[in-house]
N, C-alpha and C positions, 0 to 999 in steps of 0.2 A: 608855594604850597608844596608838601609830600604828596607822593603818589605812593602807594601800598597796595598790592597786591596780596589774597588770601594766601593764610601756610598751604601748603599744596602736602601731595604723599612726596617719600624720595624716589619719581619716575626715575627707571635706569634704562638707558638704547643698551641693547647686548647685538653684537653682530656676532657671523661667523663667513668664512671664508673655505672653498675647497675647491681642489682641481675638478672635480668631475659631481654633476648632480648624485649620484650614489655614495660617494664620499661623503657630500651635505647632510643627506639624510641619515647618515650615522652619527657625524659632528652633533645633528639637530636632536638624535635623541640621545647620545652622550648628552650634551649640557643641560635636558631637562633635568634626569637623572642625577645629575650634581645640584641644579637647584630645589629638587627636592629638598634634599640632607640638606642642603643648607638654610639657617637660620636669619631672620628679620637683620640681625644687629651687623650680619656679615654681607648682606645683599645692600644695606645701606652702604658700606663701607666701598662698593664697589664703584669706580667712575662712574661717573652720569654720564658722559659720551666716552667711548671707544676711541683708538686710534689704531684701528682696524687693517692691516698691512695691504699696503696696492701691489696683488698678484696677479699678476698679466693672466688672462685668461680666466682667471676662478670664477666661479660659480656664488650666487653671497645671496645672505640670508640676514636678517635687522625682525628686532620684535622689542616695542615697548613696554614696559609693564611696572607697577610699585609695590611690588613682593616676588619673591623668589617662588613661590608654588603658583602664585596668576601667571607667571613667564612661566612656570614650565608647563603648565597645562594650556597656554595659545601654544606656544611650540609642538606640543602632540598633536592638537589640534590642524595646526597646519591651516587656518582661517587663512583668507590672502586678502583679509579685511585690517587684521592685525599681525599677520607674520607678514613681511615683504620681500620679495623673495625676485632676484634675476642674474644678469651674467649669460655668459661671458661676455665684456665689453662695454659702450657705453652708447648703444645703439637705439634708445628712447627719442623720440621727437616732442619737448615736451614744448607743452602749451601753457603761456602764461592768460589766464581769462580771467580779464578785468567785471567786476561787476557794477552794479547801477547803486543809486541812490536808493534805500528804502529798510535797509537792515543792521545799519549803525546803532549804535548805543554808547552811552556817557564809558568812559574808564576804557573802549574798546585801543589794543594796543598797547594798555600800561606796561602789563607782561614783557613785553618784547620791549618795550623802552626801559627796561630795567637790567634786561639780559642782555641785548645785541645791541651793542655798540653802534654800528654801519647805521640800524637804523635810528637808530636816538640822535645821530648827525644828520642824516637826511631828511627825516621830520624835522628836526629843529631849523637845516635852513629852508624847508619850504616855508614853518610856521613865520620865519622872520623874513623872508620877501613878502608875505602876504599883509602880516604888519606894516610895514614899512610901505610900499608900493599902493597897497589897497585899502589900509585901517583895519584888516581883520583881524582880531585877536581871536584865536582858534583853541588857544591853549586851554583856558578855563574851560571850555565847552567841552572839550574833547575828558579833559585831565578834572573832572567838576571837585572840590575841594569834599571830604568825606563828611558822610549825614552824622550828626550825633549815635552816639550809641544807643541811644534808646531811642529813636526815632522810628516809625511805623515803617515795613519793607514793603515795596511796591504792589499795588493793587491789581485785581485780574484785568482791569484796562491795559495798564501799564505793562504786565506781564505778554500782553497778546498784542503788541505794537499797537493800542489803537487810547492813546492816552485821551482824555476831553477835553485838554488844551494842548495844543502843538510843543514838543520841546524845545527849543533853541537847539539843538544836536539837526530837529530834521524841518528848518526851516530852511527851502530851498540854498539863497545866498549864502548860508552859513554849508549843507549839507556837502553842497558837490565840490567846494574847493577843498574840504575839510578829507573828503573819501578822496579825491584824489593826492592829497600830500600823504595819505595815508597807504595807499597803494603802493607812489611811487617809492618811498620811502623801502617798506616790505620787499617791492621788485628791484631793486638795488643793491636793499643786502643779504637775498636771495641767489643773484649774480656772483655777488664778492663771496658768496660761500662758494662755489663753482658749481651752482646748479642754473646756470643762463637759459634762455630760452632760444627753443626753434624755431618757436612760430607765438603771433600772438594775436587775440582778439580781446574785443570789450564791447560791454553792453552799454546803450546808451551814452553815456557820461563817459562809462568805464573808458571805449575806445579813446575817447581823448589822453587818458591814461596809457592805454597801449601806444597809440601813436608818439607819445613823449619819448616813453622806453625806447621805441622803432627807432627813433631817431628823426621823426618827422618834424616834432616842434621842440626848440630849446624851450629845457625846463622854466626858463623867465616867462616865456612869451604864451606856452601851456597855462600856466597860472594864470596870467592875464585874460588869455581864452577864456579859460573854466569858470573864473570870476565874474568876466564881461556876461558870460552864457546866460549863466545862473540870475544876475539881475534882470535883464535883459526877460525872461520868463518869469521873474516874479513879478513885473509889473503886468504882465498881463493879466485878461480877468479869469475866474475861477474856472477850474476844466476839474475833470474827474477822470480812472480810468478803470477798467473792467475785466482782469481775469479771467477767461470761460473758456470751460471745458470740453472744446469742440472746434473742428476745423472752420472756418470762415466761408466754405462752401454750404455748411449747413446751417449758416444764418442767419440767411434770406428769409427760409419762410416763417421763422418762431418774429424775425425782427421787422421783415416786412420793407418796401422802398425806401418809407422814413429814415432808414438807416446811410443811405447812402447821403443825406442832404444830413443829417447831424452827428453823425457818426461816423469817426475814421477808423484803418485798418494799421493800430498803434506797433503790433510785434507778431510775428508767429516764430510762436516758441515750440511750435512741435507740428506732427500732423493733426495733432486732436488738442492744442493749445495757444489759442490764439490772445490777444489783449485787443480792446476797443479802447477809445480815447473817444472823448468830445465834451460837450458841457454837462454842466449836473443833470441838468433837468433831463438831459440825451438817454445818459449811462442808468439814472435811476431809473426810467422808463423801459431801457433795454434788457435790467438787470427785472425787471420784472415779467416783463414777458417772456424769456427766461425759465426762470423760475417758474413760469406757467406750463412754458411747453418740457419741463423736466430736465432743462439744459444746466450740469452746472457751473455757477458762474459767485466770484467777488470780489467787493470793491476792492481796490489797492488803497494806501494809505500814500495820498498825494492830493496838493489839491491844483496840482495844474495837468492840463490834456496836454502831455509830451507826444510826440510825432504825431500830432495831429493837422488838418487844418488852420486849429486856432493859432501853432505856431507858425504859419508861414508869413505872419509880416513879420517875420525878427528876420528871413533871409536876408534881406537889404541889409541892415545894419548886421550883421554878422559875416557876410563877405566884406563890407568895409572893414569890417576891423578886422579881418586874415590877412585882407591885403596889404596891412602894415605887417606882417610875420613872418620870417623866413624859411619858406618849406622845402623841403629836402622829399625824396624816395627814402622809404622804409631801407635802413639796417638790418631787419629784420624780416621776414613774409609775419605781413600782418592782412587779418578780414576785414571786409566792411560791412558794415551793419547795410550801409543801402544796394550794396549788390548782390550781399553775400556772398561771394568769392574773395580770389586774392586782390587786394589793393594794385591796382598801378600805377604806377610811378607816375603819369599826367595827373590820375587823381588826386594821387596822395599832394602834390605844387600843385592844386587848383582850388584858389579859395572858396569857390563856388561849388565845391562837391561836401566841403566841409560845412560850409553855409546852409545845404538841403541836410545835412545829415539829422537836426534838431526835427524836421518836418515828415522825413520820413519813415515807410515803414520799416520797422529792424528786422531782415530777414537771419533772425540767429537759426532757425532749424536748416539752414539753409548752408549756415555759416560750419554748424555741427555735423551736415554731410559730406563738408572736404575736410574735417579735422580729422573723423573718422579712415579718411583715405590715406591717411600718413602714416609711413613705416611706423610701429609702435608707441603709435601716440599717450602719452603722459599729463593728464592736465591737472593744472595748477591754479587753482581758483586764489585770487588776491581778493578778500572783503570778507565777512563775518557769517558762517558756516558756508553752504557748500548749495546755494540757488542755482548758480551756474552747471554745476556737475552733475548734478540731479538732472536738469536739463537732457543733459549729454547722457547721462545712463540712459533714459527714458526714449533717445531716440532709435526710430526703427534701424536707424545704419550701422549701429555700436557692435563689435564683434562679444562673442558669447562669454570671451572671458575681463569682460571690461572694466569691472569690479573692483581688479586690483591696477586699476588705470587712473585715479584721480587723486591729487594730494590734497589736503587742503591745508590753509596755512595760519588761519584765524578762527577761535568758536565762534558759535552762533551766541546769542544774550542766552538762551536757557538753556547752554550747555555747560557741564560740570568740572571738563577737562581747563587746565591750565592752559594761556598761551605759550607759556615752554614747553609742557607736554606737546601740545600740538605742533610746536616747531620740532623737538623732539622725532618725532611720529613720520616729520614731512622729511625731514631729514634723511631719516632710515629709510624711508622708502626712497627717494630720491637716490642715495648712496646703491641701495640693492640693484636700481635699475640701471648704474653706473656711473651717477655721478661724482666726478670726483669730491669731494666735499672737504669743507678747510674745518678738522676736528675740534684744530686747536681754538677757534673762533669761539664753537659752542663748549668748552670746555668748563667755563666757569660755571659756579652757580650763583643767581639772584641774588644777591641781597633781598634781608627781611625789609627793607623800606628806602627809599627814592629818596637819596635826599637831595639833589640836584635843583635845584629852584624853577619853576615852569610859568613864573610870571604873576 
């Protein structure tokens, strides 16, 4: 099949470069200045990525935009949403943060499979160890062949993740091996452009993604994991899980004992967001009372209870089968979801910590208080808008200018920006905060259509 991507605007990266922050700010409002006067036909005409000179020391400055007066008006502006702005040096800590299962969609990636080489090989051979080793064909699902033209556009179910029949995108077995070649892939030729990571975490699923990256499982034997995982939890029976808007000490009294005998403590994701896990009848019960005492709270779209109870007979057979995989200490400082700190090296070779990690609870808010502690942390969400960094804005440890602290590297489903845009975007800022980055990589542009055959 083709994959085809929408015509998009002609986004252009404009960077600038100077010795000293006062210098910048003239460079910055000279080039507005010039992009006024300048005209659509001439601002097309200009690279779509820079090849921006590495001056030791300068100060740099990157802003996206698909018109010469939209750029010059972020530029005045000075936004550090959309201007990105750092230097001297290359003194970011950045974080790569893996996400969970739950926000995919058909076509996500074509973008960058069309654009970036790096990853259109690395997805391609996750996609064929998986074939080949385990029967998945991941291609069609991911790459789904285009609806007729006149065909009806997705319904407000579909539009708000909550379709009436399960997609094949987010049926468990298919979803987690799928998100993870899709990560690894993205984190790969994210690296080969020379924006590496300092440090790295993942949520749920994600972490087995970070841990690949880390160095902890070869990429064969990762797949193997994430695949074995994933069935392994879809045989079990039906769980649910519960979003709510409030720290876990306060939900004794609206939930009552009960909670403790069918009800587990699946994620705290903040001090005021926590996740329950258990079975339907648990979550719907919980999600009601709830709701009564004015707590707010909602379903996730899943239908099994992850780090709950209900999964702890998969530890047995999931230490078995680590224990055929050869584990290494992180390459990397990477977190764990069950201690929320740094990974140690016993952990990271002990099948048995990998084994609890399906069961237990994900201390991310916890994970997000030592990220926060790192020299000028940068984080890099890998999956489909920005769950994870939102996260991280939100917590109480985040310093006051954190704002211009997260990249992100894929939209969300109902976002309108391009995946080159948004690679684009990650880029510049990535570059401003000094990383070296390989221009000539991103230098092409798209083709209007894929014609590489996907299966």
């Amino acid at each position: 099949m083709t994959v085809r991507a929408p015509v998009s605007a002609p986004a252009r990266l404009l960077t600038l470069c100077a010795p000293t922050p006062d210098l910048l700010e003239r460079a910055t409002d000279d080039l507005a200045d010039r992009l006024d006067a300048m005209g659509g036909a001439d601002f097309a005409r200009l690279p779509a990525v820079p090849a921006p000179p590495a001056a030791p020391g300068a100060v740099r400055r990157a802003v996206l935009a698909d018109s010469p007066q939209r750029a010059a008006r972020r530029l005045r502006g000075r936004d550090v949403r959309r201007v990105f702005t750092g230097g001297p040096g290359d003194t970011a800590s950045r974080v790569y943060l893996f996400s969970g299962v739950g926000d995919q969609y058909p076509g996500l990636g074509a973008g960058l499979y069309r654009c970036l080489p790096v990853f259109r090989e690395e997805l391609d051979r996750c996609f064929r160890m998986l074939a080949d080793e385990h029967g998945l064909d991941l291609r069609p699902v991911l790459f789904p062949p285009e609806p007729p033209a006149d065909s009806p556009g997705p319904g407000p179910a579909e539009l708000f993740d909550r379709p009436p029949e399960p997609q094949e995108i987010h049926r468990t077995v298919v979803a987690q091996p799928l998100l993870f070649a899709l990560q690894y892939a993205l984190a790969h030729a994210l690296t080969g452009l020379g924006a590496g990571p300092s440090a790295l975490a993942g949520y749920s699923v994600g972490e087995y993604t970070a841990a690949c990256v880390a160095g902890v499982f070869p990429l064969q034997d990762a797949l193997r994991l994430v695949t074995e995982r994933a069935r392994l939890v879809d045989e079990l029976p039906p769980g649910a899980m519960l979003a709510v808007a409030d720290g876990p000490e306060a939900l004794d009294g609206p939930l009552g004992a009960a909670a403790d005998r069918a009800l587990s403590l699946a994620a705290l994701n903040g001090p005021q967001q926590t996740v329950l896990s258990g079975t339907v009848e648990a979550v719907e019960e919980a999600a009601l009372r709830l709701t009564a005492a004015g707590v707010p709270c909602r379903r996730l779209a899943t239908a099994h209870a992850y780090h709950s109870a209900m999964t702890r007979a998969l530890t047995g057979p999931l230490e078995e089968l680590l224990a055929t995989v050869p584990l290494a200490p992180p390459a990397v400082p990477l977190l764990s979801n069950v201690t929320g700190t740094w990974l140690r090296d016993e952990e990271a070779t002990d099948p048995a910590h990998w084994a609890r990690q399906l069961s237990r609870t994900i201390r991310f808010s916890d994970e997000l208080a030592e990220i926060w502690r790192l020299p000028a942390p940068l984080l890099v969400e890998f999956g489909p808008g920005q769950a994870l960094t939102r996260l991280a804005l939100g917590h109480p440890d985040r310093p006051a200018d954190a704002i211009a602290s997260v990249v992100q590297t894929l939209p969300g489903r109902l976002e309108s920006r391009t995946e080159r845009e948004v690679l684009l975007a990650a880029a510049g800022r990535l570059w401003a905060a000094g990383a070296a980055v390989d221009w000539a990589a991103l230098a092409g542009e798209p083709a209007d259509a894929l014609t590489e055959e996907l299966g």
